[in-house]
C-alpha positions as YAML, in Angstrom:
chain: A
units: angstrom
residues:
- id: 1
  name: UNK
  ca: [0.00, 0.00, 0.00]
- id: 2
  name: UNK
  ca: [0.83, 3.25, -0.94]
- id: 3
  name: UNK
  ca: [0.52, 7.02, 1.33]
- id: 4
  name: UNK
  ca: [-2.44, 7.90, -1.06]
- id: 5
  name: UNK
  ca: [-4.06, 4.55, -0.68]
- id: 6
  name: UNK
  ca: [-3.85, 5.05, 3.20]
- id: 7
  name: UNK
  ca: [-4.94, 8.14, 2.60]
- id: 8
  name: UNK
  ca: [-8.37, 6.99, 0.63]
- id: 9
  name: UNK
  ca: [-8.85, 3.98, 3.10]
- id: 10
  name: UNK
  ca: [-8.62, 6.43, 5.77]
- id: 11
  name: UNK
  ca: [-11.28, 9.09, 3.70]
- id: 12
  name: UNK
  ca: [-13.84, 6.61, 3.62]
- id: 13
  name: UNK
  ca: [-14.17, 5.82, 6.94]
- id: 14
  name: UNK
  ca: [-16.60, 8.77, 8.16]
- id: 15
  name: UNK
  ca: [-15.10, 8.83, 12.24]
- id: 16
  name: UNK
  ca: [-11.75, 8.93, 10.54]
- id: 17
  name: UNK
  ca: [-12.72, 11.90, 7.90]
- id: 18
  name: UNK
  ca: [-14.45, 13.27, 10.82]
- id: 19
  name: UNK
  ca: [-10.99, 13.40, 12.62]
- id: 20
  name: UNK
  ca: [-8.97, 14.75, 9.66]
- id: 21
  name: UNK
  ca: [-6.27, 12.61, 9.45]
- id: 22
  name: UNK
  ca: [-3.57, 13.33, 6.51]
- id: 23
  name: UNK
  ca: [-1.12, 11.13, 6.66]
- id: 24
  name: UNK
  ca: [2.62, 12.39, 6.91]
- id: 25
  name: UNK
  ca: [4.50, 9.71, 6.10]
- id: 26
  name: UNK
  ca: [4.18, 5.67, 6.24]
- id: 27
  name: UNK
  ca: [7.04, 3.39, 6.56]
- id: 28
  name: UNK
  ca: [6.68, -0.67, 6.34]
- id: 29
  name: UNK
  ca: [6.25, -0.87, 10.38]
- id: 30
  name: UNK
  ca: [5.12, 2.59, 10.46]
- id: 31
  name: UNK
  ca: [2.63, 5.54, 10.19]
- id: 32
  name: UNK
  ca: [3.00, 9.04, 11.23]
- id: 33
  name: UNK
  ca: [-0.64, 11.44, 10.90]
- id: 34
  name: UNK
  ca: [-1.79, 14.98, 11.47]
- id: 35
  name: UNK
  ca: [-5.11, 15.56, 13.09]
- id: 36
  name: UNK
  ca: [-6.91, 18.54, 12.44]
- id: 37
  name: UNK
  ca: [-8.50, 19.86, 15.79]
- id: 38
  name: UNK
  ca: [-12.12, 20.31, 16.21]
- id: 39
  name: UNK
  ca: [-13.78, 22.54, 18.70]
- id: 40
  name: UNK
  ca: [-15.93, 19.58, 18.76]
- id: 41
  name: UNK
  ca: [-13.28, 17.22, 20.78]
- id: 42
  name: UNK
  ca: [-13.23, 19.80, 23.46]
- id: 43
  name: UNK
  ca: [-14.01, 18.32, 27.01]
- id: 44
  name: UNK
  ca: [-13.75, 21.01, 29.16]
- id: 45
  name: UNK
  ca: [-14.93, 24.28, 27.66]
- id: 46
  name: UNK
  ca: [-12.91, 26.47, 30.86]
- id: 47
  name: UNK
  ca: [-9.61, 24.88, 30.35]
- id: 48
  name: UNK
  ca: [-10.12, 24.21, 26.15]
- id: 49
  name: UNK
  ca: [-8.86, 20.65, 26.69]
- id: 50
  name: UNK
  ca: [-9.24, 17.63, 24.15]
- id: 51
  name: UNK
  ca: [-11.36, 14.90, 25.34]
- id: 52
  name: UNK
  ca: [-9.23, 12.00, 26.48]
- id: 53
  name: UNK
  ca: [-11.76, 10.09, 24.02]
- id: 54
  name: UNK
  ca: [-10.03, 11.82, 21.14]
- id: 55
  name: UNK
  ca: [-6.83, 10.69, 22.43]
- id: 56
  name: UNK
  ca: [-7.79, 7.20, 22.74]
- id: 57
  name: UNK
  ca: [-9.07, 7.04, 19.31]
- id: 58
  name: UNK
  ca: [-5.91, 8.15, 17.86]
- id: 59
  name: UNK
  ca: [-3.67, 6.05, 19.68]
- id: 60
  name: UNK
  ca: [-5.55, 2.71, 18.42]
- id: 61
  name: UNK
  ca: [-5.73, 4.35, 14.98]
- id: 62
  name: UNK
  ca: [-2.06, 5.21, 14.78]
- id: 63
  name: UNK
  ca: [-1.37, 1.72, 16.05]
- id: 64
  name: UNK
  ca: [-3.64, -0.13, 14.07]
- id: 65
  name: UNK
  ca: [-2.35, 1.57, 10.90]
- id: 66
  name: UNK
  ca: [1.15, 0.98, 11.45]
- id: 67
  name: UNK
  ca: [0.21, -2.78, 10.62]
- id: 68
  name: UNK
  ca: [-1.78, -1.77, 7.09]
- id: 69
  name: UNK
  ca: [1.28, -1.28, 4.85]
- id: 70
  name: UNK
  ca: [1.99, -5.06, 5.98]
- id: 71
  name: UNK
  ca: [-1.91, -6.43, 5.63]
- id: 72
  name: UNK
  ca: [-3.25, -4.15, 4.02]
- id: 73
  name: UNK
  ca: [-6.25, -3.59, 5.37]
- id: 74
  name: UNK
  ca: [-7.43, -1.95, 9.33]
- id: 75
  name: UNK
  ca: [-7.73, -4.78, 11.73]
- id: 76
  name: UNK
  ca: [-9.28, -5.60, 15.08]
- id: 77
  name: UNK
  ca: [-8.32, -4.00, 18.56]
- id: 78
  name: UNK
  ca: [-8.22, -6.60, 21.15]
- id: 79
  name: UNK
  ca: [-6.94, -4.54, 23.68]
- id: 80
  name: UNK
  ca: [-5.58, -0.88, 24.56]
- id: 81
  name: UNK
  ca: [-3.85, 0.98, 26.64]
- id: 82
  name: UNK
  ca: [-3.43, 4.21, 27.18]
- id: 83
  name: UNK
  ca: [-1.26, 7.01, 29.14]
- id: 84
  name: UNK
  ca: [-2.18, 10.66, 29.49]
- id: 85
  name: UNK
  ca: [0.50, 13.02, 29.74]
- id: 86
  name: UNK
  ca: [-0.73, 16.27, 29.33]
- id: 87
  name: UNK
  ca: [-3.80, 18.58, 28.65]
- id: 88
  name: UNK
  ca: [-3.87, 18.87, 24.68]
- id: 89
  name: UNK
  ca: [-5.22, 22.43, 24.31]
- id: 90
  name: UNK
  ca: [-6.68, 23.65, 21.05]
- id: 91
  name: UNK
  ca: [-4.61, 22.92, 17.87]
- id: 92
  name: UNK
  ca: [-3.42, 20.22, 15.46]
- id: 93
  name: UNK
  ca: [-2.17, 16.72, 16.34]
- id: 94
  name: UNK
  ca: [0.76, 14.61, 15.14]
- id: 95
  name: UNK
  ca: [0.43, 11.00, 15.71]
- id: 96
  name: UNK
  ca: [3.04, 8.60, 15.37]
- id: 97
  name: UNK
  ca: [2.57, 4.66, 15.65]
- id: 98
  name: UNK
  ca: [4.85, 1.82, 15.22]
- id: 99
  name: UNK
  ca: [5.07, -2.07, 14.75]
- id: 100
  name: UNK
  ca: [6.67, -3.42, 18.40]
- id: 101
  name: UNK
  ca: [5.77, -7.26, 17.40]
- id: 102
  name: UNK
  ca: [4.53, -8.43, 14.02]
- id: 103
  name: UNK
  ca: [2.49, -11.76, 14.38]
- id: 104
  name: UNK
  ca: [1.12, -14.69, 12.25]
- id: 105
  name: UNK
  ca: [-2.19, -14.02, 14.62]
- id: 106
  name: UNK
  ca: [-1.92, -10.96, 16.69]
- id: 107
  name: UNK
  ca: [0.83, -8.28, 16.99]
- id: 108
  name: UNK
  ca: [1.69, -5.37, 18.94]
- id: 109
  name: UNK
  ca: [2.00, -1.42, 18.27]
- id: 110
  name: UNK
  ca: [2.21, 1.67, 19.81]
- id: 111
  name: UNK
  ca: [1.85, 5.15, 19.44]
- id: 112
  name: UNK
  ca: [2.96, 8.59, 20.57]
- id: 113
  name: UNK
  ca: [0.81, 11.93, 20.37]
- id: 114
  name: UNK
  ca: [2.51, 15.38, 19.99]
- id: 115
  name: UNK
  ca: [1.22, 18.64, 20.44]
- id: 116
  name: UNK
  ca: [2.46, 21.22, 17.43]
- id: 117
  name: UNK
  ca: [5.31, 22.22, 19.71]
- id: 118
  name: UNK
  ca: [6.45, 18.89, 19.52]
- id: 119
  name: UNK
  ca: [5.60, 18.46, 23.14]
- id: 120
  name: UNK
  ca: [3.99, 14.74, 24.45]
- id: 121
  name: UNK
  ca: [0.74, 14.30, 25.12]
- id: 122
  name: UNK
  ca: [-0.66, 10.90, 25.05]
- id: 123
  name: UNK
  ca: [1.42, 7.25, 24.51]
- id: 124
  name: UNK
  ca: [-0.42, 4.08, 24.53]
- id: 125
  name: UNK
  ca: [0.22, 0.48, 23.03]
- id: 126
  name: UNK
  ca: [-2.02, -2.42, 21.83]
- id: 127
  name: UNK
  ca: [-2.73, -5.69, 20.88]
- id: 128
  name: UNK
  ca: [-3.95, -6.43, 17.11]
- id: 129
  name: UNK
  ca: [-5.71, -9.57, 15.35]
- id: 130
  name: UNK
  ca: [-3.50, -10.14, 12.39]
- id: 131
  name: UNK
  ca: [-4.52, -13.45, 11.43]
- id: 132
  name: UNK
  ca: [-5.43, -13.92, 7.98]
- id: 133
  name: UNK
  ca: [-9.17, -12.67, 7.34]
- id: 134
  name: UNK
  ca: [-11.96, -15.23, 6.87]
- id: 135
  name: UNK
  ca: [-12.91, -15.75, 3.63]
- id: 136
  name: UNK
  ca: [-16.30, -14.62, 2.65]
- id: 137
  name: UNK
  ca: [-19.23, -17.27, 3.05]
- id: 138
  name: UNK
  ca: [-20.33, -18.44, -0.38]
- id: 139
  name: UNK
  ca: [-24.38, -18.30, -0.78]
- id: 140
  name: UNK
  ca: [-25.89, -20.99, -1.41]
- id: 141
  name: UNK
  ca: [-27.43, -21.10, -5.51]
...
Protein backbone atom coordinates (compact mmCIF):
# COMPACT_ATOMS: atom_id res chain seq x y z
CA UNK A 1 0.00 0.00 0.00
CA UNK A 2 0.83 3.25 -0.94
CA UNK A 3 0.52 7.02 1.33
CA UNK A 4 -2.44 7.90 -1.06
CA UNK A 5 -4.06 4.55 -0.68
CA UNK A 6 -3.85 5.05 3.20
CA UNK A 7 -4.94 8.14 2.60
CA UNK A 8 -8.37 6.99 0.63
CA UNK A 9 -8.85 3.98 3.10
CA UNK A 10 -8.62 6.43 5.77
CA UNK A 11 -11.28 9.09 3.70
CA UNK A 12 -13.84 6.61 3.62
CA UNK A 13 -14.17 5.82 6.94
CA UNK A 14 -16.60 8.77 8.16
CA UNK A 15 -15.10 8.83 12.24
CA UNK A 16 -11.75 8.93 10.54
CA UNK A 17 -12.72 11.90 7.90
CA UNK A 18 -14.45 13.27 10.82
CA UNK A 19 -10.99 13.40 12.62
CA UNK A 20 -8.97 14.75 9.66
CA UNK A 21 -6.27 12.61 9.45
CA UNK A 22 -3.57 13.33 6.51
CA UNK A 23 -1.12 11.13 6.66
CA UNK A 24 2.62 12.39 6.91
CA UNK A 25 4.50 9.71 6.10
CA UNK A 26 4.18 5.67 6.24
CA UNK A 27 7.04 3.39 6.56
CA UNK A 28 6.68 -0.67 6.34
CA UNK A 29 6.25 -0.87 10.38
CA UNK A 30 5.12 2.59 10.46
CA UNK A 31 2.63 5.54 10.19
CA UNK A 32 3.00 9.04 11.23
CA UNK A 33 -0.64 11.44 10.90
CA UNK A 34 -1.79 14.98 11.47
CA UNK A 35 -5.11 15.56 13.09
CA UNK A 36 -6.91 18.54 12.44
CA UNK A 37 -8.50 19.86 15.79
CA UNK A 38 -12.12 20.31 16.21
CA UNK A 39 -13.78 22.54 18.70
CA UNK A 40 -15.93 19.58 18.76
CA UNK A 41 -13.28 17.22 20.78
CA UNK A 42 -13.23 19.80 23.46
CA UNK A 43 -14.01 18.32 27.01
CA UNK A 44 -13.75 21.01 29.16
CA UNK A 45 -14.93 24.28 27.66
CA UNK A 46 -12.91 26.47 30.86
CA UNK A 47 -9.61 24.88 30.35
CA UNK A 48 -10.12 24.21 26.15
CA UNK A 49 -8.86 20.65 26.69
CA UNK A 50 -9.24 17.63 24.15
CA UNK A 51 -11.36 14.90 25.34
CA UNK A 52 -9.23 12.00 26.48
CA UNK A 53 -11.76 10.09 24.02
CA UNK A 54 -10.03 11.82 21.14
CA UNK A 55 -6.83 10.69 22.43
CA UNK A 56 -7.79 7.20 22.74
CA UNK A 57 -9.07 7.04 19.31
CA UNK A 58 -5.91 8.15 17.86
CA UNK A 59 -3.67 6.05 19.68
CA UNK A 60 -5.55 2.71 18.42
CA UNK A 61 -5.73 4.35 14.98
CA UNK A 62 -2.06 5.21 14.78
CA UNK A 63 -1.37 1.72 16.05
CA UNK A 64 -3.64 -0.13 14.07
CA UNK A 65 -2.35 1.57 10.90
CA UNK A 66 1.15 0.98 11.45
CA UNK A 67 0.21 -2.78 10.62
CA UNK A 68 -1.78 -1.77 7.09
CA UNK A 69 1.28 -1.28 4.85
CA UNK A 70 1.99 -5.06 5.98
CA UNK A 71 -1.91 -6.43 5.63
CA UNK A 72 -3.25 -4.15 4.02
CA UNK A 73 -6.25 -3.59 5.37
CA UNK A 74 -7.43 -1.95 9.33
CA UNK A 75 -7.73 -4.78 11.73
CA UNK A 76 -9.28 -5.60 15.08
CA UNK A 77 -8.32 -4.00 18.56
CA UNK A 78 -8.22 -6.60 21.15
CA UNK A 79 -6.94 -4.54 23.68
CA UNK A 80 -5.58 -0.88 24.56
CA UNK A 81 -3.85 0.98 26.64
CA UNK A 82 -3.43 4.21 27.18
CA UNK A 83 -1.26 7.01 29.14
CA UNK A 84 -2.18 10.66 29.49
CA UNK A 85 0.50 13.02 29.74
CA UNK A 86 -0.73 16.27 29.33
CA UNK A 87 -3.80 18.58 28.65
CA UNK A 88 -3.87 18.87 24.68
CA UNK A 89 -5.22 22.43 24.31
CA UNK A 90 -6.68 23.65 21.05
CA UNK A 91 -4.61 22.92 17.87
CA UNK A 92 -3.42 20.22 15.46
CA UNK A 93 -2.17 16.72 16.34
CA UNK A 94 0.76 14.61 15.14
CA UNK A 95 0.43 11.00 15.71
CA UNK A 96 3.04 8.60 15.37
CA UNK A 97 2.57 4.66 15.65
CA UNK A 98 4.85 1.82 15.22
CA UNK A 99 5.07 -2.07 14.75
CA UNK A 100 6.67 -3.42 18.40
CA UNK A 101 5.77 -7.26 17.40
CA UNK A 102 4.53 -8.43 14.02
CA UNK A 103 2.49 -11.76 14.38
CA UNK A 104 1.12 -14.69 12.25
CA UNK A 105 -2.19 -14.02 14.62
CA UNK A 106 -1.92 -10.96 16.69
CA UNK A 107 0.83 -8.28 16.99
CA UNK A 108 1.69 -5.37 18.94
CA UNK A 109 2.00 -1.42 18.27
CA UNK A 110 2.21 1.67 19.81
CA UNK A 111 1.85 5.15 19.44
CA UNK A 112 2.96 8.59 20.57
CA UNK A 113 0.81 11.93 20.37
CA UNK A 114 2.51 15.38 19.99
CA UNK A 115 1.22 18.64 20.44
CA UNK A 116 2.46 21.22 17.43
CA UNK A 117 5.31 22.22 19.71
CA UNK A 118 6.45 18.89 19.52
CA UNK A 119 5.60 18.46 23.14
CA UNK A 120 3.99 14.74 24.45
CA UNK A 121 0.74 14.30 25.12
CA UNK A 122 -0.66 10.90 25.05
CA UNK A 123 1.42 7.25 24.51
CA UNK A 124 -0.42 4.08 24.53
CA UNK A 125 0.22 0.48 23.03
CA UNK A 126 -2.02 -2.42 21.83
CA UNK A 127 -2.73 -5.69 20.88
CA UNK A 128 -3.95 -6.43 17.11
CA UNK A 129 -5.71 -9.57 15.35
CA UNK A 130 -3.50 -10.14 12.39
CA UNK A 131 -4.52 -13.45 11.43
CA UNK A 132 -5.43 -13.92 7.98
CA UNK A 133 -9.17 -12.67 7.34
CA UNK A 134 -11.96 -15.23 6.87
CA UNK A 135 -12.91 -15.75 3.63
CA UNK A 136 -16.30 -14.62 2.65
CA UNK A 137 -19.23 -17.27 3.05
CA UNK A 138 -20.33 -18.44 -0.38
CA UNK A 139 -24.38 -18.30 -0.78
CA UNK A 140 -25.89 -20.99 -1.41
CA UNK A 141 -27.43 -21.10 -5.51
Amino acid sequence: MTLDDVQELINRGPYLSWLGLKVLDLGDDSIEVKATWRPEWVANPKLMQTHGGILAALIDFAADFALVKNIGRPVPTIDMRVDYHRLAKPGDLIVKGKVIKFGKQFSVCEAQIYDEAGALIASGRGSYITAPAPEAQKKPE
